[in-house]
N, C-alpha and C positions, 0 to 999 in steps of 0.2 A: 463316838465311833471314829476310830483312826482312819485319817485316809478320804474321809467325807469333805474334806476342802480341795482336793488335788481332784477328787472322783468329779467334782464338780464344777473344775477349772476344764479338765479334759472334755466333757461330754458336752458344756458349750462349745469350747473350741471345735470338736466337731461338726454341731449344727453351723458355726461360721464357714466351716473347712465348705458344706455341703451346701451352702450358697454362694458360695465364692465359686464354687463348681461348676454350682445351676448357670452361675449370669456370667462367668466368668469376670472375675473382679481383677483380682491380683495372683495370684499364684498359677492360675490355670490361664491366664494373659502373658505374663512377663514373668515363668518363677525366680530365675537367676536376682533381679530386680526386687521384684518382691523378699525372696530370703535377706535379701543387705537388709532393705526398710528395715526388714522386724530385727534382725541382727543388729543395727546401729539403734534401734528405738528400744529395746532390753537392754545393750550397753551402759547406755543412756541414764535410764530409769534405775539400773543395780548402781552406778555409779552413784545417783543423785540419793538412792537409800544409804548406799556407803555414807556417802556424808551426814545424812542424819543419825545415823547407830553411831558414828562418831562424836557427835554434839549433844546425843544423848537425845535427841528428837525423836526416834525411831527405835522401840522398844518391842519384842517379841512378847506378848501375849502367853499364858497359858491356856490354851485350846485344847480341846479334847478330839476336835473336828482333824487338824494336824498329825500326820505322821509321826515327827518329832526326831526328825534330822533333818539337822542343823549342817549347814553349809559352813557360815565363821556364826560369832556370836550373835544374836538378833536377826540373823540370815535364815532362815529356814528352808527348805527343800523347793518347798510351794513359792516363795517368793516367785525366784526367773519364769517360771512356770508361767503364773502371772502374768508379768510381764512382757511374754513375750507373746501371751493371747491377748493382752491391752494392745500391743502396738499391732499386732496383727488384726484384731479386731478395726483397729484403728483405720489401717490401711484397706481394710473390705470395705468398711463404710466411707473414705474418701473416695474409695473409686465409683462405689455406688450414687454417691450423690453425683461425682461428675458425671457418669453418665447419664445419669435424673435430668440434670441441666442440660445436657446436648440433644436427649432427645426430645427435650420442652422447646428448645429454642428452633429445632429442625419443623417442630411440630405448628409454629408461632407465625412462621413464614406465609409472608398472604400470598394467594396462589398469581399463578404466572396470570399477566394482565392480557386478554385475547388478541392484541397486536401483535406477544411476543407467539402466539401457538402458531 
């Protein structure tokens, strides 16, 4: 079924989009900020597969799952796709945890000692 890899990269990325919403992570905090991250973390990631479809590391598959356009050779459409829900994913879940850890540490804090009320 064409289209069932990309179909499946999108509709996670939305359940990430719509928690990143919920708690406000990255996009719905800092978008400007957020769009670089994933923009330099896709960069990043197509440059590092450039390298390997060069070295012959990184070969395109025959999938039936796939579209089947092709961006250069061993590039496929789905790739950046990918990639730019990897680092985006990425970036929801760093925010997430730091928040995890600030509000464990807020939460840790032993109470005021009755001298100081």
């Amino acid at each position: 079924m064409p289209g069932l890899y990309l179909a499946a990269i999108l509709a996670s990325a939305f359940g990430v989009l719509l928690a990143d919403r919920r708690w406000r992570l990255a996009a719905w905090q800092a978008p400007a900020r957020s769009a670089l991250a994933v923009a330099i973390g896709t960069l990043f990631f197509l440059a590092w597969d450039a390298v390997g479809i060069a070295t012959g590391v990184f070969v395109k598959g025959d999938s039936p799952l796939l579209i089947g356009v092709d961006l250069a050779p061993h590039l496929p459409l789905e790739e950046p796709v990918f990639l730019a829900f990897l680092s985006y994913l990425a970036l929801v879940v760093w925010a997430g945890t730091q928040r995890l850890h600030a509000h464990r540490n807020t939460d840790a804090a032993p109470p005021p000692s009755r001298e100081a009320r």
